[in-house]
C-alpha positions in Angstrom: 79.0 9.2 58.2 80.3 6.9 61.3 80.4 8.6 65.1 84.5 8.8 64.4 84.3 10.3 61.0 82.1 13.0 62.8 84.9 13.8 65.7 87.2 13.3 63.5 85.8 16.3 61.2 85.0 18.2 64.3 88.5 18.0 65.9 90.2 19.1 62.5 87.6 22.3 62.6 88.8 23.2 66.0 92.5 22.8 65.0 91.8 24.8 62.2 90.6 28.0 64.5 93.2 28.2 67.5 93.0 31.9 67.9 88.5 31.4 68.8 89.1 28.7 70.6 91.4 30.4 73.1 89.5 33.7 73.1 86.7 31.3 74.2 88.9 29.4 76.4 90.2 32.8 78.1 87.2 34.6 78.7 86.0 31.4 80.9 89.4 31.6 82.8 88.2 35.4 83.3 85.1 34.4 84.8 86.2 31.9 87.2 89.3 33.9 88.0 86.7 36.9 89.0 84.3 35.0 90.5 87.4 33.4 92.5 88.5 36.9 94.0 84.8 37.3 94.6 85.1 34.5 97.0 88.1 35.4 98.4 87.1 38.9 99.3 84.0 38.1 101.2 86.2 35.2 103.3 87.9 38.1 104.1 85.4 39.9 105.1 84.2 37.7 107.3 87.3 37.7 109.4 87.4 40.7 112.0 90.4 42.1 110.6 89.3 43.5 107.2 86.1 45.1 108.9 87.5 48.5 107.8 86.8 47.1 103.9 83.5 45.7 104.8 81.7 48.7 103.4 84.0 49.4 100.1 84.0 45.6 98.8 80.2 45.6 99.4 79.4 48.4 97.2 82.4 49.4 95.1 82.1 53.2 96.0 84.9 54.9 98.2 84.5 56.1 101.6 85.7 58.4 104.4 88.8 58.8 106.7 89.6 60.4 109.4 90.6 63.6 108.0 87.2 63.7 106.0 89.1 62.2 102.6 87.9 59.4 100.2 89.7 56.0 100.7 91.4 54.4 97.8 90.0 50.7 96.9 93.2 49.4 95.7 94.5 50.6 99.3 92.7 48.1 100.7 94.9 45.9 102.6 92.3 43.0 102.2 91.7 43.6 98.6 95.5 43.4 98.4 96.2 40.4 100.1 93.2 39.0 97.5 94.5 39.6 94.8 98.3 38.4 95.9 97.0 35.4 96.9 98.4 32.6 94.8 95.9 31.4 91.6 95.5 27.3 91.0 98.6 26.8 87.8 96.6 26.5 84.5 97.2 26.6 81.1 98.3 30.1 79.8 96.8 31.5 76.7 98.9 34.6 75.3 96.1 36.8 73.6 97.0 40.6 72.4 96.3 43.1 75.0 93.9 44.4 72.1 91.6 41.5 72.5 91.4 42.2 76.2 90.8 45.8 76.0 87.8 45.0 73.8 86.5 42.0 76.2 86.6 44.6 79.3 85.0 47.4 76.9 81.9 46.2 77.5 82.3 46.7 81.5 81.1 49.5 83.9 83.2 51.4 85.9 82.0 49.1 88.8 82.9 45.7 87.4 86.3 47.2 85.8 87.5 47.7 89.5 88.2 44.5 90.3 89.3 43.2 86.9 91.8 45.9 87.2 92.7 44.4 90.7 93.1 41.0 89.8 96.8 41.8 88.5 99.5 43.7 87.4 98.6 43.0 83.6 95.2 43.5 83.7 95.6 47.3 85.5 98.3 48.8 83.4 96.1 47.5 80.4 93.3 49.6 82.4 95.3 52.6 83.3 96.7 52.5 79.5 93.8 52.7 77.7 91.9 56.1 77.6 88.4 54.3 76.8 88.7 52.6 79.9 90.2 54.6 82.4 87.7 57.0 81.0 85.2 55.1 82.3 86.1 56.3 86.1 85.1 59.3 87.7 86.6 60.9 90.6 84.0 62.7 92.8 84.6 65.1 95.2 81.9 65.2 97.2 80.3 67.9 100.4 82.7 68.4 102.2 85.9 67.8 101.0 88.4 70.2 102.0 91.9 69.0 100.6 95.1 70.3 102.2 97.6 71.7 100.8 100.6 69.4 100.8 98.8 66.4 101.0 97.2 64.0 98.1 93.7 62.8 98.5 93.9 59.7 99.0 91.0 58.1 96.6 92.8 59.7 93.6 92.8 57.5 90.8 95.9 58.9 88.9 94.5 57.9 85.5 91.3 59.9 86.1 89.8 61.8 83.0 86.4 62.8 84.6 85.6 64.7 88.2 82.7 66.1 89.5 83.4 68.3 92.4 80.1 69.2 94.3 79.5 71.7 97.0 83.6 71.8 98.0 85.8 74.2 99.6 88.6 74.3 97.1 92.0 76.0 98.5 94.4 78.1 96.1 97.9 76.3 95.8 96.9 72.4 95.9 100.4 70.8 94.8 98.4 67.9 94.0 96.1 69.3 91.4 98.6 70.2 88.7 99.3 65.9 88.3 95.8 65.4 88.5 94.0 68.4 86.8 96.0 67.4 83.1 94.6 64.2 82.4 91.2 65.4 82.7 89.1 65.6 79.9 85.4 66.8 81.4 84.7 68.4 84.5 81.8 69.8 86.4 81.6 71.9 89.2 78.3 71.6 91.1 76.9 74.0 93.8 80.3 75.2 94.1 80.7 78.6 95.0 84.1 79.7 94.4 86.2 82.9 93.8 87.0 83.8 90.0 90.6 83.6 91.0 90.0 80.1 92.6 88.0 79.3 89.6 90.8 80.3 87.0 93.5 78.7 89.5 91.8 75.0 88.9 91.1 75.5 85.1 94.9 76.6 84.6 96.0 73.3 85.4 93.7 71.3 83.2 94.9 71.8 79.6 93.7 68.9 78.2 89.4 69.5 78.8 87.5 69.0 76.3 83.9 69.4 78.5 83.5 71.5 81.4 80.1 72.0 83.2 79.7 74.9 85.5 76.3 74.4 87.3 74.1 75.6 90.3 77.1 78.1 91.8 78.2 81.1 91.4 81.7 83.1 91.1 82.1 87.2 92.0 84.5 89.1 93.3 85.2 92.9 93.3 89.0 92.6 92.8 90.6 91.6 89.0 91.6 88.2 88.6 95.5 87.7 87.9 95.4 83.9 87.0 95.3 83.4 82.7 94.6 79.9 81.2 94.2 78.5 77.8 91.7 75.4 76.9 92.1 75.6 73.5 91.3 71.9 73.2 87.9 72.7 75.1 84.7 72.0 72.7 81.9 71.9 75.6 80.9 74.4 77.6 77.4 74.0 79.7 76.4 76.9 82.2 73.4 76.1 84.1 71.7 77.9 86.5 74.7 79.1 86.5 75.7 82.7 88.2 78.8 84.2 86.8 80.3 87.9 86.5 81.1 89.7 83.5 84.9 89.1 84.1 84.4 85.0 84.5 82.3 85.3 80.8 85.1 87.6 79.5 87.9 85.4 80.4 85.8 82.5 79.3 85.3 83.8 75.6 89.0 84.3 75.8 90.4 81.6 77.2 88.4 79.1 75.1 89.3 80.2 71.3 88.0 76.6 70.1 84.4 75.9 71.4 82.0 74.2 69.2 78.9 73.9 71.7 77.6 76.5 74.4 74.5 75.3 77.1 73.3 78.7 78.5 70.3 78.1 80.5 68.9 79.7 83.4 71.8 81.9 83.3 71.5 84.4 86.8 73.3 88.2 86.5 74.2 87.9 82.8 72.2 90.2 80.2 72.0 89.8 76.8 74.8 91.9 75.9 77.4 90.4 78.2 76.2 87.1 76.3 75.8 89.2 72.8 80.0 89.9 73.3 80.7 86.0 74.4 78.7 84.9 71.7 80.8 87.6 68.9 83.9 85.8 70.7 82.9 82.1 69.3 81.1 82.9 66.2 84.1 81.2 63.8 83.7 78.0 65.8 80.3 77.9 67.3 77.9 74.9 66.3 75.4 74.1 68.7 73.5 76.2 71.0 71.3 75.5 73.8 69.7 79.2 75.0 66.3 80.1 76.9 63.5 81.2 75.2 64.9 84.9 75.3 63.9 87.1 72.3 66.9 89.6 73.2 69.2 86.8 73.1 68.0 85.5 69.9 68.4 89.1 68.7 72.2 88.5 69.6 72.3 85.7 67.5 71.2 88.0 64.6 73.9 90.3 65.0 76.4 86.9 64.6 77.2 87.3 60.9 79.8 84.9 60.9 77.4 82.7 62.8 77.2 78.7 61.3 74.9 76.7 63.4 73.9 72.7 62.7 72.6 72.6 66.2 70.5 75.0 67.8 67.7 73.6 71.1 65.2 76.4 72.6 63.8 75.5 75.9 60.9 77.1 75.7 58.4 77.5 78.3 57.0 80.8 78.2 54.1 81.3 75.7 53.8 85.6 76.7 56.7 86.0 74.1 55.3 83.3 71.7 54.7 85.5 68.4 58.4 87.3 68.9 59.7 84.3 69.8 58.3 82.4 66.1 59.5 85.8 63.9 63.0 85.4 65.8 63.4 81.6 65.1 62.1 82.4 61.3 65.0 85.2 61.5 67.3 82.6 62.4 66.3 80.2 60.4 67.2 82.5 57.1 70.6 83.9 58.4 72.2 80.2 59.0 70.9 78.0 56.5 72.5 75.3 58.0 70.6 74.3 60.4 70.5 70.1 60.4 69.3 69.9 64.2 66.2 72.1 66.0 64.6 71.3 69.1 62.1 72.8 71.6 60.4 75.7 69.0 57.1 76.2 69.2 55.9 76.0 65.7 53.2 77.0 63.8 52.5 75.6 60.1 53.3 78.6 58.6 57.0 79.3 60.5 57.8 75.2 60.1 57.6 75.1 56.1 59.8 78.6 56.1 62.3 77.0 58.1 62.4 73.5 56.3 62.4 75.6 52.7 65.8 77.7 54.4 67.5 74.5 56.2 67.2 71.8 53.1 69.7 70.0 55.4 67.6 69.9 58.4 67.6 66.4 60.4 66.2 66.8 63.5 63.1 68.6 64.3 61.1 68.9 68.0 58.3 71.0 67.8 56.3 72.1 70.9 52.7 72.6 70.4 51.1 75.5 71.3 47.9 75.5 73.5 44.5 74.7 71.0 47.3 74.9 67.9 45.8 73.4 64.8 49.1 72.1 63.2 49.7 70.7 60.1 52.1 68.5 58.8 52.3 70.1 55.3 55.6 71.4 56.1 57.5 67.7 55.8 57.3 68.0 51.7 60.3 70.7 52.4 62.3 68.3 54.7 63.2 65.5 52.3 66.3 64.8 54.8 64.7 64.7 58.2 65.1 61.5 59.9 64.0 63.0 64.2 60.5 63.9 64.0 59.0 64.5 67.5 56.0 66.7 68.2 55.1 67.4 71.9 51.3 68.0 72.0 51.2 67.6 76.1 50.2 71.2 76.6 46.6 71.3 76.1 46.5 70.1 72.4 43.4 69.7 70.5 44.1 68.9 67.2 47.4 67.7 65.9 46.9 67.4 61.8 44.2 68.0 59.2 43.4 64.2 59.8 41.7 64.5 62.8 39.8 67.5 60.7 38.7 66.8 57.0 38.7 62.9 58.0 40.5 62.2 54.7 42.1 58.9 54.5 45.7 58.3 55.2 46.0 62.1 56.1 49.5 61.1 58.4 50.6 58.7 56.0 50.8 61.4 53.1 52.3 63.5 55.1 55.2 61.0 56.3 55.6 60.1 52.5 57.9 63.4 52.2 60.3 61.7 54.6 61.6 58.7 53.0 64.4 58.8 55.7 62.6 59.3 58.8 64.3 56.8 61.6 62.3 58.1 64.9 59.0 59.3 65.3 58.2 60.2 68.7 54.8 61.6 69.1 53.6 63.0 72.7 49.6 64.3 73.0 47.5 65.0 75.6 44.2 63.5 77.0 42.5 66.5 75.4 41.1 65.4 71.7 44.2 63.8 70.7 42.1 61.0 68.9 42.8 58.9 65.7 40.4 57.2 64.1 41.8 53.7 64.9 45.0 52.2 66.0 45.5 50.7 62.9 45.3 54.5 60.8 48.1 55.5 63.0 50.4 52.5 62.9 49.8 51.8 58.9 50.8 55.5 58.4 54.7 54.7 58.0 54.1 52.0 55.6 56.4 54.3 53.1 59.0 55.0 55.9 60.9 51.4 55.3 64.0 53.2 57.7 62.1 53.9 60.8 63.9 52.5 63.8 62.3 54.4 67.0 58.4 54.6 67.2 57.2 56.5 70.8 53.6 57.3 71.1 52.3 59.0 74.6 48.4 59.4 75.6 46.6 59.0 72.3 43.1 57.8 71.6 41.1 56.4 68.9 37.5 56.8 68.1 37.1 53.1 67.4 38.4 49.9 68.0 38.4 48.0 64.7 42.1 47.9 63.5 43.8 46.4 60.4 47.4 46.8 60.6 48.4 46.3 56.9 52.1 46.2 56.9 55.3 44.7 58.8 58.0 47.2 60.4 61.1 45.0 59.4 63.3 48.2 60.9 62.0 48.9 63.8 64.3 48.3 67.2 62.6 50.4 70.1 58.9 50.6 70.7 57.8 53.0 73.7 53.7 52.7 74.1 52.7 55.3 77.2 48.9 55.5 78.0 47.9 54.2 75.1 44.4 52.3 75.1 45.6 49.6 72.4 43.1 46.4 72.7 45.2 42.9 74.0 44.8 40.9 70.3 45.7 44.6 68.3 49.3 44.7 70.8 49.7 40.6 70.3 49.3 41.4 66.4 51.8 44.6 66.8 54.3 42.8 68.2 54.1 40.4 65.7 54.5 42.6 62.9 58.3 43.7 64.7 60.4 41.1 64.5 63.5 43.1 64.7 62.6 44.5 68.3 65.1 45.0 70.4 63.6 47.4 73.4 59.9 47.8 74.4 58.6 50.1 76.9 55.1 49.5 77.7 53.5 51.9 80.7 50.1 52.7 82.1 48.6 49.6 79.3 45.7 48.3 81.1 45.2 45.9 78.4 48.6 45.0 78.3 48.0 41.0 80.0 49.6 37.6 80.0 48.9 36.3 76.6 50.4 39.8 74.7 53.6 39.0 77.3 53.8 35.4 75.7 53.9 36.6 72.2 56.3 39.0 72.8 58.7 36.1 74.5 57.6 33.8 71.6 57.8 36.4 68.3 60.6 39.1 69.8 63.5 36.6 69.5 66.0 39.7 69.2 64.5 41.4 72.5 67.1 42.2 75.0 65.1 45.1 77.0 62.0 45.3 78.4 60.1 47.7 80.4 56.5 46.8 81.6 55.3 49.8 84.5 51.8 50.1 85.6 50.2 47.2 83.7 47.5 45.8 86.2 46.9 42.4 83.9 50.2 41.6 84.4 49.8 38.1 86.9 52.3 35.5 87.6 51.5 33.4 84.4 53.8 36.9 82.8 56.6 35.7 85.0 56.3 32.3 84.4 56.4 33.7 80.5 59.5 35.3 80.4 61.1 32.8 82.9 60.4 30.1 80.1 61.0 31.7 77.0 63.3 34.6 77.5 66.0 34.1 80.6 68.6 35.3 78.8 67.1 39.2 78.4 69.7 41.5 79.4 67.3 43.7 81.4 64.1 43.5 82.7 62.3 46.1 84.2 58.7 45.6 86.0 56.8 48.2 88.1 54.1 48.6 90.0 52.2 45.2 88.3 49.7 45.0 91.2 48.8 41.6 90.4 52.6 39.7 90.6 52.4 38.0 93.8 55.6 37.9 96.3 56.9 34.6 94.9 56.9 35.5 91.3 59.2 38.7 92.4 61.5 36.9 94.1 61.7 34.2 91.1 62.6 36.8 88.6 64.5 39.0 91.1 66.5 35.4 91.7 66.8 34.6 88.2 69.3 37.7 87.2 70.7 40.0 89.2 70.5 42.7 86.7 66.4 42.6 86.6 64.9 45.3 88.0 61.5 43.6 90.0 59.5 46.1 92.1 55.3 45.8 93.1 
């Protein structure tokens, strides 16, 4: 075929897909036209009459006036004068505002600030869409005493989140009404605030969906007056959290539609205060978050309406531990529908009676007990279970019959009861935690052909010869924490993962410069990685990934002794969005 033939064909291809070609064409235009008020915003910075922007344009956060309120960026005059300024005539490309919204999707609040400033378009299609006006939060930080009459003026009208922390919130605000009903979440931090105050702000915010009460607390003698309804609220976190009997009342009342409840580290509330809020939500309740309170759990029991899918015990206290087991096994036979449980202690015994009562079950976290021999026996009665993660930090000894009876492929037998097992995170301790080789451990999930997240913390092995026998074509994050694998056994790892698309490697002190080159040469879907106190790590690492991988979308390297100055600036030069740190 002749040189014209070819452009020919390839000119004809082009006209045959106008619609890519000026999707491509337009998100170039979008570059150059940001990077173009990027210039003209620090020449007007330099001048001496924008010097009250200098701060705001630098860092895109919002900053004090004289009466102690948050500036508004687009009330910038410089930012204004920026984005009037006239733009070099181009070629337009009309593209649906759909195609836009998706392109600035992918943005953080920060860079959507001054897309939406560039122009009138480009903000109403902002301020229109929920997912990205949802991306901004208005906070109201120490401080902030609004008056009366007058609007803050950093209000962003199209505002769905706030977080107000440690403010001084006075009854009657004219402005909160406009504000408060676009808002779906909202946390109150440190915020110590009458019930009537309280109920004042949550009468004006009909349309929550999340609201966070945290650190604070709310009393007062007198009866509040002030009634509101959220019944479109489905979250509801208190956390060390003080609240009166009346503020819990009007809570259960006023929120006929929850679905999840955090209560932890709850000050002045006993169990039957939370026994009546809990009767309250029992038709709509489905995940729980509670302390590791056996009279609480005892509340739950009394719930005969009670559904859970979700239910997370932070546990921390092992004085209560037997109760606490019977309770959970309790629990565990009253819902039956349990798909999600988190921070139990567990014992072999209690595990297999849960997983033979929640066939559903798809999430398990079990905390190991102190010296607990556990078992994995109970996995044949989870066929389902996808999240298994056992915490062995506390003062573990043993962790299955493996390390025991020295059987061979103990884990692996186990792990074939759960076909559908997609993470396996597995945290021990540096007491007896040991394997017999690396390559026991990793060949355990050769039957687990789904697993996507493997996380291994502290873990030993009583010898160094390993044979990995299989590939993990599924896997996308790998998190290795203190983990004494050998340099050639990680370089033949990471070969065996071609579909990686994280890796977090920390305290490795094998980890070195040739295991860095194979995973720049054989992860050719990486886009993160993490590499923290690794003292191998020299410049030929930077030189590595400078080479072979420029295009990662974050890097992340701590405390790598051995990086001189130079490299670190290299890589700290080479993308802005590396995070580069001796």
């Amino acid at each position: 075929m002749t040189e014209n033939a070819r452009s020919r064909r390839n000119r004809a291809a082009k006209d045959c897909s106008p619609t890519l070609g000026n999707l491509y064409r337009a998100v170039l235009r979008l570059e150059k036209k940001i990077d173009s008020l990027d210039d003209k915003v620090n020449q007007l910075l330099g001048s001496s009459s924008t010097n009250v922007c200098r701060g705001m344009v630098a860092t895109p956060k919002a900053i004090s006036d004289d009466n102690n309120n948050l500036v508004r960026l687009d009330n910038c005059p410089a930012l204004q004068v920026a984005v009037a300024a006239p733009a070099p005539k181009e070629e337009q490309y009309q593209l649906p505002d759909e195609i836009w919204v998706e392109i600035f999707r992918h943005l953080s609040d920060i860079q959507l600030m001054p897309v939406r400033l560039c122009c009138h378009h480009w903000m109403s299609l902002v301020d229109g869409s929920p997912v990205l006006a949802g991306k901004f939060m208005v906070r109201f930080g120490p401080g902030f005493f609004p008056k009366q009459r007058v609007k803050p003026a950093h209000l962003y009208p199209k505002a769905s989140r706030a977080l107000m922390q440690e403010i001084v919130f006075n009854p009657g605000n004219l402005w909160w009404p406009g504000f408060g009903r676009n808002l779906v979440y909202l946390k109150l931090s440190k915020c110590s605030l009458l019930p009537q105050t309280l109920f004042e702000i949550l009468s004006e915010t009909p349309n929550l969906r999340r609201l966070e009460l945290c650190s604070g607390g709310y009393f007062d003698s007198r009866p509040s007056k002030v009634t509101f309804c959220l019944d479109k609220l489905k979250e509801l976190v208190l956390h060390y959290q003080s609240v009166s009997e009346e503020v819990l009342e009007k809570l259960g009342q006023g929120c006929p539609h929850l679905k999840v409840v955090s209560i932890t580290r709850s000050i002045c509330l006993d169990e039957d205060q939370l026994g009546a809020f809990l009767q309250k939500l029992q038709d709509t309740l489905e995940t729980l978050e509670i302390d590791d309170k056996v009279a609480l759990m005892e509340e739950i029991l009394k719930c005969k309406r009670l559904s859970l899918k979700r239910l997370t015990l932070n546990y921390e206290n092992d004085y209560f531990i037997n109760n606490i087991m019977r309770k959970l096994a309790d629990i565990s036979r009253s819902q039956g529908s349990l798909e999600h449980l988190a921070g139990i202690p567990g014992t072999a015994m209690t595990l297999r009676q849960i997983g033979a009562e929640n066939p559903e079950l798809k999430h398990l976290q079990v905390r190991i007990q102190q010296f607990e021999y556990l078992a994995l026996e109970f996995l044949d009665e989870t066929p389902n279970l996808e999240h298994l993660e056992l915490d062995g930090s506390r003062l573990v000894r043993y962790l299955a019959d493996f390390n025991v009876n020295k059987t061979t492929g103990g884990l692996q037998r186990y792990l074939h009861y759960a076909p559908k097992l997609r993470t396996f995170i597995l945290h021990g301790s540096n007491r007896n935690t040991a394997f017999r080789s690396w390559g026991e451990l990793f060949n355990s999930f050769e039957n687990n052909s789904q697993l996507r997240r493997l996380e291994l913390t502290t873990l030993e092995v009583a010898t160094e010869y390993n044979r990995f026998s299989h590939e993990f074509p599924s896997l996308r994050q790998l998190k290795l924490v203190n983990c004494d694998i050998p340099a050639k056994s990680l370089a033949k790892l990471v070969g065996l993962c071609p579909a990686l698309r994280e890796v977090h490697l920390s305290n490795m002190r094998h980890f070195n410069d040739q295991v860095v080159l194979a995973v720049c040469l054989k992860l050719t879907q990486l886009r993160d990685l993490t590499v923290e106190i690794c003292p191998e790590i020299t410049d030929a690492s930077a030189g590595h990934i400078l080479k072979h991988r420029p295009g990662l979308e974050q890097l992340n390297v701590f405390r790598c002794l051995k990086l001189s100055h130079e490299a670190i600036e290299q890589l700290r030069a080479a993308n802005s969005n590396w995070d580069i740190e001796k």
